[in-house]
C-alpha positions as CSV (number, residue, x, y, z in Angstrom):
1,X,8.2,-20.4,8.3
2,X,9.3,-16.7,8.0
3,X,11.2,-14.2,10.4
4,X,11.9,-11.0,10.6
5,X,14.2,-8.2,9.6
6,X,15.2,-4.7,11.4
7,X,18.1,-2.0,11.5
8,X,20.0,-1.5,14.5
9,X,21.5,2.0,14.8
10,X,23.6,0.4,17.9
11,X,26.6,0.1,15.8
12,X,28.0,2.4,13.4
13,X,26.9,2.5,10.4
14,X,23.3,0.6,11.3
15,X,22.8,-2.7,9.5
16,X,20.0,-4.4,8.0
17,X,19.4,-7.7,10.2
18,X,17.4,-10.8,8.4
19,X,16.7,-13.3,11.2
20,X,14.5,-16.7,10.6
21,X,12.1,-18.9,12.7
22,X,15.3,-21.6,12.1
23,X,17.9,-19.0,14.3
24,X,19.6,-18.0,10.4
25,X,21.2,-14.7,10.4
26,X,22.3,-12.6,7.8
27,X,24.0,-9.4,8.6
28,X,23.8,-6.2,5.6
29,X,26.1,-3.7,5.6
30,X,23.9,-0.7,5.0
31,X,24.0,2.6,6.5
32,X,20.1,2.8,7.7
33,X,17.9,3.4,10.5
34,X,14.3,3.6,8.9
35,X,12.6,1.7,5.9
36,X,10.3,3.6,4.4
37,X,9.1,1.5,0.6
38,X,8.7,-1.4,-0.5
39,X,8.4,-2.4,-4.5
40,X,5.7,-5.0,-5.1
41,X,8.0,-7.7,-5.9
42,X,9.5,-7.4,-2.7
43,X,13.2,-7.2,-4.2
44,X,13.5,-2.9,-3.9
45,X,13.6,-1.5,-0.6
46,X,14.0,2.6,-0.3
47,X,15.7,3.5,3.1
48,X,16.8,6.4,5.5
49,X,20.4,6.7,5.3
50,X,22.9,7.5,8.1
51,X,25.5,8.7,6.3
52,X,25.5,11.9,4.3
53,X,23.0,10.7,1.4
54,X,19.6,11.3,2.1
55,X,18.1,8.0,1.1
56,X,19.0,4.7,0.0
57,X,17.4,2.7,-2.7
58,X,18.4,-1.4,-2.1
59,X,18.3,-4.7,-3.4
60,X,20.6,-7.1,-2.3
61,X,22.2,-7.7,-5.8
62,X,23.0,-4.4,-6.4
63,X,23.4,-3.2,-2.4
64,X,22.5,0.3,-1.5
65,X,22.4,3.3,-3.9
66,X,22.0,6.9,-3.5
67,X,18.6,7.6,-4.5
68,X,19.1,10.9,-5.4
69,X,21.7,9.6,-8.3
70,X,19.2,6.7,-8.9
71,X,16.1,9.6,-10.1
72,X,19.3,12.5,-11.7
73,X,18.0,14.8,-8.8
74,X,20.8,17.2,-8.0
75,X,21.8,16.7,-4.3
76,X,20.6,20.1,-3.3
77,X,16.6,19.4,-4.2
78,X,14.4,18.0,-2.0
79,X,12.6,14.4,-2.5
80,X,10.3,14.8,0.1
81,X,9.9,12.0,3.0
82,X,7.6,9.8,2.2
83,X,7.8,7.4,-1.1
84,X,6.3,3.9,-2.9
85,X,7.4,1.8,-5.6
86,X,5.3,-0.2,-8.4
87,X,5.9,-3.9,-8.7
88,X,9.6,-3.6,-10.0
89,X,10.8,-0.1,-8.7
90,X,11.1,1.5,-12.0
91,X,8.1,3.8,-10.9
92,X,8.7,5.6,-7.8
93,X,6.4,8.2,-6.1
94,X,7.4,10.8,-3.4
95,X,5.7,13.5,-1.0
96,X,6.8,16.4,0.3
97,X,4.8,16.4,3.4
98,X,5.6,19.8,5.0
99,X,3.2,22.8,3.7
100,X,3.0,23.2,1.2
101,X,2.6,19.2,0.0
102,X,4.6,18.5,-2.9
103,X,4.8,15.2,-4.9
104,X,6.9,13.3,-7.9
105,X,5.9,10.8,-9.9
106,X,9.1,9.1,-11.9
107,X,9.6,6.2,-14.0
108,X,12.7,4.7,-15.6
109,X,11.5,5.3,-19.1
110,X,10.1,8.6,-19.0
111,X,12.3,10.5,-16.2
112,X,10.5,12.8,-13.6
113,X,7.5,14.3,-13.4
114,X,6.6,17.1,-10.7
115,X,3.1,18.0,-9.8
116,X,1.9,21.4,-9.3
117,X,-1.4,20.8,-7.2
118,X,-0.6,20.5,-3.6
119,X,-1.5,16.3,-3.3
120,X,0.4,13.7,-1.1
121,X,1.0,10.7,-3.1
122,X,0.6,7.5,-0.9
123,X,0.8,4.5,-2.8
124,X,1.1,3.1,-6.8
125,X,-0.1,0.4,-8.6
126,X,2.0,-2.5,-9.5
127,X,1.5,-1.4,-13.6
128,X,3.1,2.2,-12.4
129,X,-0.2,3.7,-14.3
130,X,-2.3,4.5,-11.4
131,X,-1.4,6.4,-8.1
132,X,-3.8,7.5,-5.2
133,X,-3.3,10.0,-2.3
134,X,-4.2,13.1,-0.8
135,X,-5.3,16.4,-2.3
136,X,-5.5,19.3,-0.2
137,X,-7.5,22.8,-0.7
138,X,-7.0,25.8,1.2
139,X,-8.7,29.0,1.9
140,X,-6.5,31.0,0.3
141,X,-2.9,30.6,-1.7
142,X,0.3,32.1,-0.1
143,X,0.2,35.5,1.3
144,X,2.6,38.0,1.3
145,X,3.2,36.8,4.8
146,X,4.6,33.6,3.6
147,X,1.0,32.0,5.0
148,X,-0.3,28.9,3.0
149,X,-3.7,29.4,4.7
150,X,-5.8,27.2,6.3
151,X,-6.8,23.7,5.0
152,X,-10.5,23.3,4.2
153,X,-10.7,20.2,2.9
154,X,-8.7,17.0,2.0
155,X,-10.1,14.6,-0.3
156,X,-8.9,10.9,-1.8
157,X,-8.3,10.8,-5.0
158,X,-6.5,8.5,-7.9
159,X,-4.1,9.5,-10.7
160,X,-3.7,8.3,-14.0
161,X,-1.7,9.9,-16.5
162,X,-4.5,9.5,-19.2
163,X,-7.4,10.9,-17.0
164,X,-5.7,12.8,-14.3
165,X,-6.9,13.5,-11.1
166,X,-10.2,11.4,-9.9
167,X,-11.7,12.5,-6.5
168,X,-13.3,9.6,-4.7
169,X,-16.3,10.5,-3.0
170,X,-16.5,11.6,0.9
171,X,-18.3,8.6,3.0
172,X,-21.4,9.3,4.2
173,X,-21.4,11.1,7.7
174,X,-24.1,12.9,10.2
175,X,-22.0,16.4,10.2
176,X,-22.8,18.8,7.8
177,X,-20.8,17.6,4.2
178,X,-20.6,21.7,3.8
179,X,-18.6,22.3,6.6
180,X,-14.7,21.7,5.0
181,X,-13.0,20.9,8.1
182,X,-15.9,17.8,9.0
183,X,-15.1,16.3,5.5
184,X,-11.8,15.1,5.1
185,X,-10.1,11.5,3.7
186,X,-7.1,10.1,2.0
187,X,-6.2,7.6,0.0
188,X,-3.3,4.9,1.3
189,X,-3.2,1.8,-1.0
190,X,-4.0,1.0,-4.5
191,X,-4.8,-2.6,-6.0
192,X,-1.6,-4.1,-8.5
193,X,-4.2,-3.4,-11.5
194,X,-5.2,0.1,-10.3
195,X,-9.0,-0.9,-10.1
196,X,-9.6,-0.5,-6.2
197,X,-8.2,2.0,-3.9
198,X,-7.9,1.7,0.0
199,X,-8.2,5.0,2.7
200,X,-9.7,6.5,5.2
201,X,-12.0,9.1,6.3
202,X,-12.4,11.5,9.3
203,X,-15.8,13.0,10.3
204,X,-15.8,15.3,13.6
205,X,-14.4,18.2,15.1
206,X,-11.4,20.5,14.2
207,X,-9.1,18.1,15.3
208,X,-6.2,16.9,13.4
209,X,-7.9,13.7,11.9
210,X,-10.7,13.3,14.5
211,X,-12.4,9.5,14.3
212,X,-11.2,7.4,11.2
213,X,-12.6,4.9,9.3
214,X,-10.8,3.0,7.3
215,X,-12.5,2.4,3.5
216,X,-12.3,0.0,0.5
217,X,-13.5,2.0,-3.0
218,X,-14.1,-0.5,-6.1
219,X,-13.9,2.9,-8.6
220,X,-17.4,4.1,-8.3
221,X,-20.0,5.1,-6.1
222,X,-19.5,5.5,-2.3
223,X,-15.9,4.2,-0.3
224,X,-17.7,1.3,1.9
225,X,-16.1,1.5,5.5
226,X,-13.6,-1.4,5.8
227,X,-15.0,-2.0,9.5
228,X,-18.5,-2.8,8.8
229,X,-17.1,-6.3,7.3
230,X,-13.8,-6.8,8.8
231,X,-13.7,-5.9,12.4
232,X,-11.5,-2.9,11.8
233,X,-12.9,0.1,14.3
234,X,-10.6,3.1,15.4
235,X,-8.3,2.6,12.5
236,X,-6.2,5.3,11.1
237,X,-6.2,3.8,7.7
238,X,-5.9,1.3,5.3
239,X,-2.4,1.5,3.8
240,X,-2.1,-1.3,1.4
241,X,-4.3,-3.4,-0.5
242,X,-1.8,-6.9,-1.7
243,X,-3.1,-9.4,-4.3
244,X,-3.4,-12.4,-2.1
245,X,-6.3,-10.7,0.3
246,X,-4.1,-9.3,2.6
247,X,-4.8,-5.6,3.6
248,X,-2.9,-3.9,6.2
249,X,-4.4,-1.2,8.8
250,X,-2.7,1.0,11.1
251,X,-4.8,0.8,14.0
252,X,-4.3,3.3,17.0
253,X,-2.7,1.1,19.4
254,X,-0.6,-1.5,17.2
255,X,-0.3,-2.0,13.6
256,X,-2.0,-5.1,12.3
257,X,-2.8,-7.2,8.6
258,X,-5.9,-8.3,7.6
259,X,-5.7,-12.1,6.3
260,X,-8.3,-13.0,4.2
261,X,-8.5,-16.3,6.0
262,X,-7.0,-15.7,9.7
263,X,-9.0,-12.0,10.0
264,X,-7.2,-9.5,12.0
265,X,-4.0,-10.6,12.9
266,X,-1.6,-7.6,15.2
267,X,2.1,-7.6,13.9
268,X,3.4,-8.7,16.9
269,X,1.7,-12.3,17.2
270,X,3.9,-12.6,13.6
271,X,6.8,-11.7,15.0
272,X,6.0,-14.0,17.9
273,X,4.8,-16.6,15.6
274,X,8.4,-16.3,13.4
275,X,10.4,-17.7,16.8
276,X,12.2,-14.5,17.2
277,X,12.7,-12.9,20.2
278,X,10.4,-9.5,20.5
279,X,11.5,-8.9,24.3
280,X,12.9,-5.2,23.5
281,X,11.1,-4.5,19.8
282,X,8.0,-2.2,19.7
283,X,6.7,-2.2,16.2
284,X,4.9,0.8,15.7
285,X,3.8,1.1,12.5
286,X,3.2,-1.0,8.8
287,X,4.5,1.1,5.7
288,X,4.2,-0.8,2.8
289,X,3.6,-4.5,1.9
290,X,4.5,-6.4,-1.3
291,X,2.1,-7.5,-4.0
292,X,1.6,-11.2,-3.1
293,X,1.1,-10.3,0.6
294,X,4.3,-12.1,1.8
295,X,6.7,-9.4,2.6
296,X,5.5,-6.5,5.1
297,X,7.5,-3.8,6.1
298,X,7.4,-1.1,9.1
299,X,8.9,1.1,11.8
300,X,9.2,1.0,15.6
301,X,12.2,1.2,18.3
302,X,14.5,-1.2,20.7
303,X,14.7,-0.1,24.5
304,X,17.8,-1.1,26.0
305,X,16.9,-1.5,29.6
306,X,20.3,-1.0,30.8
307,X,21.3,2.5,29.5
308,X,17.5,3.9,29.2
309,X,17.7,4.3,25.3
310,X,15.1,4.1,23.0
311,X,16.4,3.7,19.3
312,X,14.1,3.9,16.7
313,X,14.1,0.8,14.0
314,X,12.5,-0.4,10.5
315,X,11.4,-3.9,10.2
316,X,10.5,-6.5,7.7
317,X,8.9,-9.6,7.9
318,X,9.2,-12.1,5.1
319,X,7.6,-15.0,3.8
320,X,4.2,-14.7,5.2
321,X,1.8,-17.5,4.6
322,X,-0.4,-15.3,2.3
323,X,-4.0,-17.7,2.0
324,X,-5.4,-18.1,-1.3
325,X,-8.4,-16.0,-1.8
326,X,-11.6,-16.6,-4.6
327,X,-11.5,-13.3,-6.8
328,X,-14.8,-11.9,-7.1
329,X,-15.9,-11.4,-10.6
330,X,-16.5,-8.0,-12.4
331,X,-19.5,-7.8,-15.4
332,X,-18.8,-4.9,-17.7
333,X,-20.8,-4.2,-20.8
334,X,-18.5,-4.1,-24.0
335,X,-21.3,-3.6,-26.2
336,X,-24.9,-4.4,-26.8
337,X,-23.9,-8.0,-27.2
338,X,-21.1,-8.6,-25.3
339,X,-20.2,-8.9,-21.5
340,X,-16.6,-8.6,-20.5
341,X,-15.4,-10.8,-17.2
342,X,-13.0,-9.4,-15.3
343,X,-11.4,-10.6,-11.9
344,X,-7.9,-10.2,-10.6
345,X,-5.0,-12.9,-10.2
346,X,-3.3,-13.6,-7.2
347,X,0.5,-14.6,-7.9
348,X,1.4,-18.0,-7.9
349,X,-2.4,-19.1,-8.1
350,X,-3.6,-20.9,-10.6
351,X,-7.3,-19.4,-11.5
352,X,-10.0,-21.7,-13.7
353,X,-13.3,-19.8,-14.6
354,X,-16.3,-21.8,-14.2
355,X,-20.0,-21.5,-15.5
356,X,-22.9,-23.1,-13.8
357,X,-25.4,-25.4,-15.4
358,X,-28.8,-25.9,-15.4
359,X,-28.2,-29.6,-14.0
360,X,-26.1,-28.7,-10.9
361,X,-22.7,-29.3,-12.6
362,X,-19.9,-26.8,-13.4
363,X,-18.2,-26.0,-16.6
364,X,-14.2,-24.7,-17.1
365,X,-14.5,-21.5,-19.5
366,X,-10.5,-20.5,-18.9
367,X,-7.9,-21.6,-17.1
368,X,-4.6,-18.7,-16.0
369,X,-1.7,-19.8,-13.9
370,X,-0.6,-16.6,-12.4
371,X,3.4,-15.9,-12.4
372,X,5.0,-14.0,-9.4
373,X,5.4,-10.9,-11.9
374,X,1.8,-11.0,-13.3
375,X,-0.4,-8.1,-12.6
376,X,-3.4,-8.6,-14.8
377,X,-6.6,-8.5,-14.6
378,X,-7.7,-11.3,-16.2
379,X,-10.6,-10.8,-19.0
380,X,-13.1,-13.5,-20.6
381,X,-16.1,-12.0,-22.6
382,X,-19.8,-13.7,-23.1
383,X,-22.6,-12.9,-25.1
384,X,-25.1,-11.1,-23.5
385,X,-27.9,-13.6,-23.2
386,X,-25.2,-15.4,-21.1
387,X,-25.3,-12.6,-18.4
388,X,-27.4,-14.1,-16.2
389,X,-25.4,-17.6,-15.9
390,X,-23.8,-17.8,-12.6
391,X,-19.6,-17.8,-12.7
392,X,-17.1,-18.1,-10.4
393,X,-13.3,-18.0,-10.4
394,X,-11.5,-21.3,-8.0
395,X,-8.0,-20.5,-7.1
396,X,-5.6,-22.8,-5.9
397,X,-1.9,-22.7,-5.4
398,X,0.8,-23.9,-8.2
């Protein structure tokens, strides 16, 4: 079973509503209206506040903190308006995304970092290592006018503090790839072990975004368009990527997950499916989602019929059934003898890798029982003349 969770800005100060399929309500005390992150654990939730702080980072040990306080940012600087956390929130990420973009990358042990390059910084991985976004070029730099100048191009890219920036490849398109305005895509969601980054990509006129096409890229070659495999057209994006198979989209009418096992399911059969009654909720739009796939978080708005007011919201929903997915496997050369293995865990699976034999039957290699906070990936190296043996990873639930 799982329910769902929204803010009301009826009362004064709005409150943080957990409802379940069984009819349970627990009421918060938090002065919010909009929940913008989610750490990948679930527990750290950063929020609008209605009150004179900014933003809210909350858990429900310690309640609601002034985030501003929480990162030693003076209360006259600004943290932009769009932020993610890694798996326990001591990484968090934020975007300035008015011109020109902005971004910060901070972590508990090393403080705050602010980037110069005008990127957009969309999503981190569970580690805190990795982060992917936007990167934005323009025509020109600022003018005496104050004029940024025009955008010519946007690209995807991922971050590591080792490497730096790593632009991901345009997808392929008919327009011509010269032309800056026909070439533009973002990256939305990172993998817990950095490895694979979701986005999407816009081919097509002048227009804001134009057509989008939502993208999966494994950390080379070309981004392969999510929709050719999973039934995703006119998406706006791929904003997550959880461990347990789950990906969520943004499509243009209603937000809806990806489940590995059910396909494309639309937020508001979940709701539906919770028991809880929808009558009045829109739900407009998927921000985050937790590592395991269980906890999914968004925005939309209430319409009270009787007074004509629309109030806008941010919602949770908790405890969804996240299906158990077979990790494909990853050969990398180590050296001229060696293979390396590599696949990634899914939390609370337990993961036993298998070689084939010549008579039909199947041998256990390793065996990893994967904990709620483990983000591998997990490793297992061959000998080279092994290569060409057929493996396979089973999962099942602990």
């Amino acid at each position: 079973m799982y329910g769902i969770a929204y803010t009301n800005m009826q009362a004064e100060p709005g409150k943080l509503f957990s409802i379940t399929a069984g009819g349970e309500v627990t009421i918060y005390e938090v002065p919010v209206y909009d929940i913008l992150a989610i750490s990948g654990d679930g527990k750290t939730l950063i929020f609008n506040s209605t009150d004179e702080r900014e933003y809210l980072i909350w858990t429900a040990s310690t309640g609601a903190v002034d985030l501003k306080e929480h990162l030693g940012v003076t209360q006259g600087e600004s943290l932009g308006t769009s932020f993610s956390m890694n798996e326990d929130g001591t990484v968090i990420t934020g975007s300035e995304v008015t011109v020109p973009y902005r971004s910060f990358y901070w972590s508990a042990e090393a403080g705050m970092k602010i980037f110069e390059d005008e990127i957009e910084l969309a999503a981190v991985s569970a580690d805190g290592k990795t982060a992917v976004g936007t990167r934005y070029t323009r025509q020109n730099t600022e003018s005496p006018e104050g004029d940024y100048g025009m955008i010519t191009s946007r690209q995807a890219f991922r971050w590591t503090e080792e490497n730096g920036f790593e632009a991901i490849p345009f997808m392929p398109t008919e327009e011509d790839p010269e032309a800056g305005y026909r070439t533009k895509s973002s990256a939305t969601g990172v993998s817990p072990d950095g490895r694979t980054v979701h986005g999407f990509g816009s081919f097509g006129p002048p227009t804001p975004w134009g057509t989008s096409t939502a993208f999966v890229w494994k950390g080379e070659g070309i981004p392969t368009p999510l929709e050719n495999y999973l039934d995703a057209p006119q998406t706006k994006g791929a904003y997550g990527a959880a461990g347990g198979g789950v990906v969520m989209i943004h499509a243009e009418d209603s937000p809806f997950i990806i489940d590995a096992e059910k396909g494309k399911r639309y937020i508001s059969e979940l709701v539906e499916e919770s028991g809880f009654d929808a009558e009045d909720l829109t739900l407009e739009e998927i921000t985050g989602i937790s590592r395991d796939g269980s906890t999914i978080i968004g925005r939309g708005s209430t319409f009270k019929e009787s007074t004509l007011e629309t109030t806008h919201i941010g919602w949770i929903i908790r405890d969804y059934p996240v299906p158990v997915v077979q990790p494909a496997i990853e050969m990398v050369p180590l050296d001229e003898d060696t293979i390396c293995l590599i696949w990634s865990p899914q939390p609370g699976v337990r993961h036993v890798l298998q070689v084939h034999n010549p008579d039909g039957t199947w041998t256990d290699l390793a065996t990893h029982d994967a904990s709620s906070t483990e983000i591998g990936p997990y490793t297992y190296e061959v000998a080279v003349e092994d290569a060409a043996r057929y493996y396979r990873v089973v999962a099942t639930k602990l």
